[in-house]
PyMOL commands that place a pseudoatom at each C-alpha (Angstrom):
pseudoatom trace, name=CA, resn=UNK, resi=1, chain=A, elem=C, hetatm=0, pos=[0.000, 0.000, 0.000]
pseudoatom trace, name=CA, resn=UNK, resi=2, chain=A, elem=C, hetatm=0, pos=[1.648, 3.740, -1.081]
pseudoatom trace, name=CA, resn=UNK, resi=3, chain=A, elem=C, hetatm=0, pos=[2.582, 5.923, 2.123]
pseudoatom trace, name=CA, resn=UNK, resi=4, chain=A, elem=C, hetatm=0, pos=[0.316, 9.037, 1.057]
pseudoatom trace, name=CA, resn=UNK, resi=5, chain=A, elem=C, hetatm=0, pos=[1.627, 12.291, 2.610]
pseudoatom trace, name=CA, resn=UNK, resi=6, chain=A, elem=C, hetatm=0, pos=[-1.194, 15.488, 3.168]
pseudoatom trace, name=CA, resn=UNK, resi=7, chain=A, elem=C, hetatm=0, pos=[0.614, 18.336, 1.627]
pseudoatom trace, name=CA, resn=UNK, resi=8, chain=A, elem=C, hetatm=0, pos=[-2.477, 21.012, 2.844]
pseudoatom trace, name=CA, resn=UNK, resi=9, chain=A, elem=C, hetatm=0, pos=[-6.327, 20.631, 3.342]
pseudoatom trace, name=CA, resn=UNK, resi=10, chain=A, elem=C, hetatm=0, pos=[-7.506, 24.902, 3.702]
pseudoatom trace, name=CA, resn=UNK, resi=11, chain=A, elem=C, hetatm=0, pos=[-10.762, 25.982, 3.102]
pseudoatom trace, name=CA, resn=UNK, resi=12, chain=A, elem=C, hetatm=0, pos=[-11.471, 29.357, 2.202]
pseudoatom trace, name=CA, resn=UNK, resi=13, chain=A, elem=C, hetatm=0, pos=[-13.775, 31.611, 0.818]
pseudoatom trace, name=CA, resn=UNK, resi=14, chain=A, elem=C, hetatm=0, pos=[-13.729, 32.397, -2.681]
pseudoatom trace, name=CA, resn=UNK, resi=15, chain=A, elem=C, hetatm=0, pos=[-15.195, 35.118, -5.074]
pseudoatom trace, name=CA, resn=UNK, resi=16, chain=A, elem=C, hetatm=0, pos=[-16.315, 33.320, -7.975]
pseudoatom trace, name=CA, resn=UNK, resi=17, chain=A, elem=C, hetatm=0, pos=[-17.397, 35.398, -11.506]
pseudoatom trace, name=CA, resn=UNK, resi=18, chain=A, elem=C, hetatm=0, pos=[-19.118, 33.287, -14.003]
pseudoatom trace, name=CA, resn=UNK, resi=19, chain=A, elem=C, hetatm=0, pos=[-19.260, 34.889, -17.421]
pseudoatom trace, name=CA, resn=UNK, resi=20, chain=A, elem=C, hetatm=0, pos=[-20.032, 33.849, -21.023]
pseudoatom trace, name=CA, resn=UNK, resi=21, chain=A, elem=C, hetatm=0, pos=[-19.284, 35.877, -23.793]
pseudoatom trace, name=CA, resn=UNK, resi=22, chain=A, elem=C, hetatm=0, pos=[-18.947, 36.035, -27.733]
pseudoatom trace, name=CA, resn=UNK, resi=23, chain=A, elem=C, hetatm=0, pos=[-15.957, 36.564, -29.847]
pseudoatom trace, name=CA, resn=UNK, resi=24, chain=A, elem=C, hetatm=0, pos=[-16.203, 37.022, -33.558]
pseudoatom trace, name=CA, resn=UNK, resi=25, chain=A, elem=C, hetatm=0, pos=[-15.254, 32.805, -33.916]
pseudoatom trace, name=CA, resn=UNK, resi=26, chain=A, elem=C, hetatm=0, pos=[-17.154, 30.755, -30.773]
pseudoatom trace, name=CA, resn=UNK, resi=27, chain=A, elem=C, hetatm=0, pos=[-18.759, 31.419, -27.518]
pseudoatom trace, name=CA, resn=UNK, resi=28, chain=A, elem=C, hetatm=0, pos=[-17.320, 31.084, -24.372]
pseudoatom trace, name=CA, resn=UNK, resi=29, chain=A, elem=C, hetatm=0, pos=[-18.344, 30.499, -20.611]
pseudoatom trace, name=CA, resn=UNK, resi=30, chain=A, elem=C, hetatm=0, pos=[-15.937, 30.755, -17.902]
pseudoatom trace, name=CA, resn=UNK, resi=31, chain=A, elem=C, hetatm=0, pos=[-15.732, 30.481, -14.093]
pseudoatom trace, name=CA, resn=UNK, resi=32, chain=A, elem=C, hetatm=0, pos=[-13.036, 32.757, -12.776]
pseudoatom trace, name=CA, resn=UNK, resi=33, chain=A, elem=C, hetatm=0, pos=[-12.509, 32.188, -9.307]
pseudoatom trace, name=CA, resn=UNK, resi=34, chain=A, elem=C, hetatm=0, pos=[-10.344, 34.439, -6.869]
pseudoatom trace, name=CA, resn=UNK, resi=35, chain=A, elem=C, hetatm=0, pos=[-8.289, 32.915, -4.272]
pseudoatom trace, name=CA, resn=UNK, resi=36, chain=A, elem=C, hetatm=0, pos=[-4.721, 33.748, -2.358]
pseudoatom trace, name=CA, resn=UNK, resi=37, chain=A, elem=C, hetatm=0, pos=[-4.003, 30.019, -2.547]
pseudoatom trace, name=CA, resn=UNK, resi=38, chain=A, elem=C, hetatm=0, pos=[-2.042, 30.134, -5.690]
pseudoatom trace, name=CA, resn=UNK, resi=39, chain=A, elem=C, hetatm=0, pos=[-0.246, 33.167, -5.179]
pseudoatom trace, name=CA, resn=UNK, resi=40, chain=A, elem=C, hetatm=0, pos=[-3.449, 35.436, -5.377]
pseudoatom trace, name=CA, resn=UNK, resi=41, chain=A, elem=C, hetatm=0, pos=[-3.938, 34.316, -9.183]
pseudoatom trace, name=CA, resn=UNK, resi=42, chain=A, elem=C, hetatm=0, pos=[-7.493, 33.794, -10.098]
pseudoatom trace, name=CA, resn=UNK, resi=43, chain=A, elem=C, hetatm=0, pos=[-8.104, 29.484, -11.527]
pseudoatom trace, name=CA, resn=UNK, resi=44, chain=A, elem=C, hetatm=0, pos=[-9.960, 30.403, -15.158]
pseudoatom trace, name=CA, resn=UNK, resi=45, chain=A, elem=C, hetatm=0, pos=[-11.981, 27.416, -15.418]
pseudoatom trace, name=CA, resn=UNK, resi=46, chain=A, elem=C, hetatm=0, pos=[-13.397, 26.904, -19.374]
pseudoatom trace, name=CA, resn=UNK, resi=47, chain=A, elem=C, hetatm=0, pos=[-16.881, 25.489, -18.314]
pseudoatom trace, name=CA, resn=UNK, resi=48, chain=A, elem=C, hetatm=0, pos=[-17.493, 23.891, -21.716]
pseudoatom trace, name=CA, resn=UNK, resi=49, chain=A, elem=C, hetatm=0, pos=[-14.383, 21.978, -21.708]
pseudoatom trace, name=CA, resn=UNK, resi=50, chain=A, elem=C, hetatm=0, pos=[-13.453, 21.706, -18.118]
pseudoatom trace, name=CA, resn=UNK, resi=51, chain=A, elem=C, hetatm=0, pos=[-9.716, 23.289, -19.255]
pseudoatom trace, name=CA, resn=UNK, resi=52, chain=A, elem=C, hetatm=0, pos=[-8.034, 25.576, -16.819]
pseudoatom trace, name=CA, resn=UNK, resi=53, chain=A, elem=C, hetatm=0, pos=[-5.431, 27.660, -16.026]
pseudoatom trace, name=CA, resn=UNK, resi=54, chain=A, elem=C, hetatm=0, pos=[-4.077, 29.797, -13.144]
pseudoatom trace, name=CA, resn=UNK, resi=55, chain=A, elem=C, hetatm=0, pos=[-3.450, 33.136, -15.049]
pseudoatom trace, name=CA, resn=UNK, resi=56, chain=A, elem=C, hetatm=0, pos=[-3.269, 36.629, -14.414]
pseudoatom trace, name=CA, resn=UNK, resi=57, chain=A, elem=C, hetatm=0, pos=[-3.904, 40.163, -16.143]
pseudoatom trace, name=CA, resn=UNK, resi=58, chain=A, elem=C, hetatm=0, pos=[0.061, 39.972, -17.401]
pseudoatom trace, name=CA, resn=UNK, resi=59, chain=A, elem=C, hetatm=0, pos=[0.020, 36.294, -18.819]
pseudoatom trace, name=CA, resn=UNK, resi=60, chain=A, elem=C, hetatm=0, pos=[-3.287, 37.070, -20.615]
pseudoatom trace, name=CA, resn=UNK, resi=61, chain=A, elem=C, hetatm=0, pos=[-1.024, 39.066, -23.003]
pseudoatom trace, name=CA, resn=UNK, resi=62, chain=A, elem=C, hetatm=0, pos=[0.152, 35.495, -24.345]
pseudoatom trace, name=CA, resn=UNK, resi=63, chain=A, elem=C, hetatm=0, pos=[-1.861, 34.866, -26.604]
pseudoatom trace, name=CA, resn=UNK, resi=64, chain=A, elem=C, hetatm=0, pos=[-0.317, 31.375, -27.700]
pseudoatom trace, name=CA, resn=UNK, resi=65, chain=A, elem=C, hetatm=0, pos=[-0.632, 30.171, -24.356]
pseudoatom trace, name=CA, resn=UNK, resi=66, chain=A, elem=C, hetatm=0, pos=[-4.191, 30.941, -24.095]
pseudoatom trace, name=CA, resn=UNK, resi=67, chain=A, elem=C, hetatm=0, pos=[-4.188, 28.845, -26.819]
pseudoatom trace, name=CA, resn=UNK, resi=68, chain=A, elem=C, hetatm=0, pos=[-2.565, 26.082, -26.125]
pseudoatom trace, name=CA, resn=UNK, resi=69, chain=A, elem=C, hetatm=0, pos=[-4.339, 25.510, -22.957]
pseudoatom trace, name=CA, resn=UNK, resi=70, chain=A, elem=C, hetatm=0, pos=[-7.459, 26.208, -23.962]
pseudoatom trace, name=CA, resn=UNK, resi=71, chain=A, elem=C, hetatm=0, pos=[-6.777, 23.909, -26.948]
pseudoatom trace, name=CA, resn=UNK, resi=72, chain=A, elem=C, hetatm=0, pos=[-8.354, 26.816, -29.581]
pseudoatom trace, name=CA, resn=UNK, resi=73, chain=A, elem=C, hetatm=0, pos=[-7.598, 26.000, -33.239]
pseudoatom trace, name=CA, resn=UNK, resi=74, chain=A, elem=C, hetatm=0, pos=[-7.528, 29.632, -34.350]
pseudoatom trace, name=CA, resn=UNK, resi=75, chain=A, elem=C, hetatm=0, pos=[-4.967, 32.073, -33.291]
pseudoatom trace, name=CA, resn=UNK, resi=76, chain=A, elem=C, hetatm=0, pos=[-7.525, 34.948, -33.406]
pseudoatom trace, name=CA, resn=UNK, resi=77, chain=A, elem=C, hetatm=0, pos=[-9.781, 33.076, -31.189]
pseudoatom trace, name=CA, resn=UNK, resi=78, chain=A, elem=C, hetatm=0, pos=[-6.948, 33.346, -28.678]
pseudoatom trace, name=CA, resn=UNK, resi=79, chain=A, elem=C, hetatm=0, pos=[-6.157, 36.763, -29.322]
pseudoatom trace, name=CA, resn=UNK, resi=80, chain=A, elem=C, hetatm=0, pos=[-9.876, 37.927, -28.406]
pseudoatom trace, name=CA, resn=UNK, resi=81, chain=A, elem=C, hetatm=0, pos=[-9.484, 35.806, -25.003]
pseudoatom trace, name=CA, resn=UNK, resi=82, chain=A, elem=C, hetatm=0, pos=[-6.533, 38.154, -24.837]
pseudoatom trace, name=CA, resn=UNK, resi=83, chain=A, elem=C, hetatm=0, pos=[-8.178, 41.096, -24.709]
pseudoatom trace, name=CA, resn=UNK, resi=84, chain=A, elem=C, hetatm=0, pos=[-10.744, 40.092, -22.560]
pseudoatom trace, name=CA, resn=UNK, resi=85, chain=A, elem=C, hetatm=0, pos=[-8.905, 38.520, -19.719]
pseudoatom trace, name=CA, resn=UNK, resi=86, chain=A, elem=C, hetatm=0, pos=[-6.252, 41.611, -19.866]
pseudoatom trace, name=CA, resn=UNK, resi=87, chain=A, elem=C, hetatm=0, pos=[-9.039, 43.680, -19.304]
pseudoatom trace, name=CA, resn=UNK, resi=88, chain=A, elem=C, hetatm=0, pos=[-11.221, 41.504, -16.322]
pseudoatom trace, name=CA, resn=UNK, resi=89, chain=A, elem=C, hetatm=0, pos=[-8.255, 39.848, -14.660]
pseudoatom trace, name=CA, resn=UNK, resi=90, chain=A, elem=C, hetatm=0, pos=[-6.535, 41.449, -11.694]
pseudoatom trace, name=CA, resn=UNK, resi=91, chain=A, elem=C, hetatm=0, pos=[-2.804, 42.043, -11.802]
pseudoatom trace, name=CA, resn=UNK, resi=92, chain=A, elem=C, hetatm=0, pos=[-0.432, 40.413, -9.948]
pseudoatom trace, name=CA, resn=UNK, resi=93, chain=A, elem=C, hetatm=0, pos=[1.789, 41.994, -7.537]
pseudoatom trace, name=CA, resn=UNK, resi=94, chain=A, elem=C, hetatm=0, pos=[5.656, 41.361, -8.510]
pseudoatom trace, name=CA, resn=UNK, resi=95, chain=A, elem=C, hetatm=0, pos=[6.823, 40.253, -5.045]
pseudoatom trace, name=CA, resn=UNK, resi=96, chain=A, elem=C, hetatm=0, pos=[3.337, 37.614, -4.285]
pseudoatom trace, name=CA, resn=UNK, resi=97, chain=A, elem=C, hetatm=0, pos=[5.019, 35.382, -7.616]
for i in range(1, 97): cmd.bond("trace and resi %d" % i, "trace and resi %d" % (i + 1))
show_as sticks, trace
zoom trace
């Protein structure tokens, strides 16, 4: 039998913003949930595909990584995320990463 180790177990309570929206290519519904767990990042949950990412206002600016995780097959999909998630997410204090 594996030796399993608890590494935490916190509860806490969360802010969570639900929001769907339209880009020019697909439609799109998100949970966005607000925490200090992972270094005050908000988890971006994809509630279509269950995909998610922790992510701030200053990674949102990578477009190719939005898609990549989000597994979108045009780069202008990605690019509209961009936009949107640089302008709703909160940024991240230098000294909390």
């Amino acid at each position: 039998m594996p030796l399993q180790q608890l590494l935490y177990d916190q509860s806490e309570r969360t802010k969570v913003r639900f929001v769907g929206l339209t880009t020019g290519q697909a439609r799109y519904d998100f949970a966005i949930v607000y925490t200090k767990q992972f270094f005050e990042k908000p988890l971006v949950v994809c509630m279509q595909t269950g995909r998610s990412t922790l992510l701030c206002s200053e990674e949102a600016r990578n477009a190719s990584y939005l898609q990549q995780v989000f597994q979108l097959e045009k780069k202008e999909e990605a690019d509209e995320l961009s936009d949107f998630f640089i302008q709703n997410l909160p940024r991240v204090p230098s000294e909390s990463r």
